[in-house]
Phi, psi and omega in degrees: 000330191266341175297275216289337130354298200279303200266009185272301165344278216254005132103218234248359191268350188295114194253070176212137176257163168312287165351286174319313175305285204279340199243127140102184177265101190240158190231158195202098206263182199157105155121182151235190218285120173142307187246057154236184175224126173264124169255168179192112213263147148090019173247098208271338159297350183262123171244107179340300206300317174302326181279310154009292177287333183289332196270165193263166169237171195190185190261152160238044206104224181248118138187116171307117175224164182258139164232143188282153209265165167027249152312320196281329181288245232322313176331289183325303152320309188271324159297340186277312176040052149259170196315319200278329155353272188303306175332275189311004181249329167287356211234349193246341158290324184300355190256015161079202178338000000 
């Protein structure tokens, strides 16, 4: 669903197979910085359907969107655990609530 999703976007040039998607750990940036979407394969502490049940729905603009809630981006972050990571997680605790 997220293969086709992907390759429905960005049309016939999208070169990432489900292989790429389900096996090992990757991080897969799409956009740049401010306005991107990070997918991130291999966090096997993370289980989709909870974070799911979990996530805010909010606004972009006029465009309905889903965000991961919180807690799961701090999970995510200390798992992912590079520099810019550990930033963002002091930086996403400082803002309270």
């Amino acid at each position: 669903m997220l293969l086709k999703a992907l390759k429905d976007f960005f049309g016939e040039c999208f070169d990432i197979s489900i292989r790429d998607i389900t096996e090992g750990k990757h991080i897969f940036q799409f956009g740049v910085a401010h306005v991107r979407i990070d997918i991130i394969t291999g966090l096997d502490k993370i289980n989709f359907e909870e974070a799911w049940n979990k996530r805010i729905i909010g606004r972009y603009g006029s465009v309905g969107t889903n965000y991961i809630s919180k807690e799961d981006l701090i999970k995510i972050k200390h798992l992912a655990g590079r520099l810019q990571d550990i930033a963002d997680i002091e930086q996403t605790q400082s803002l309270g609530a």
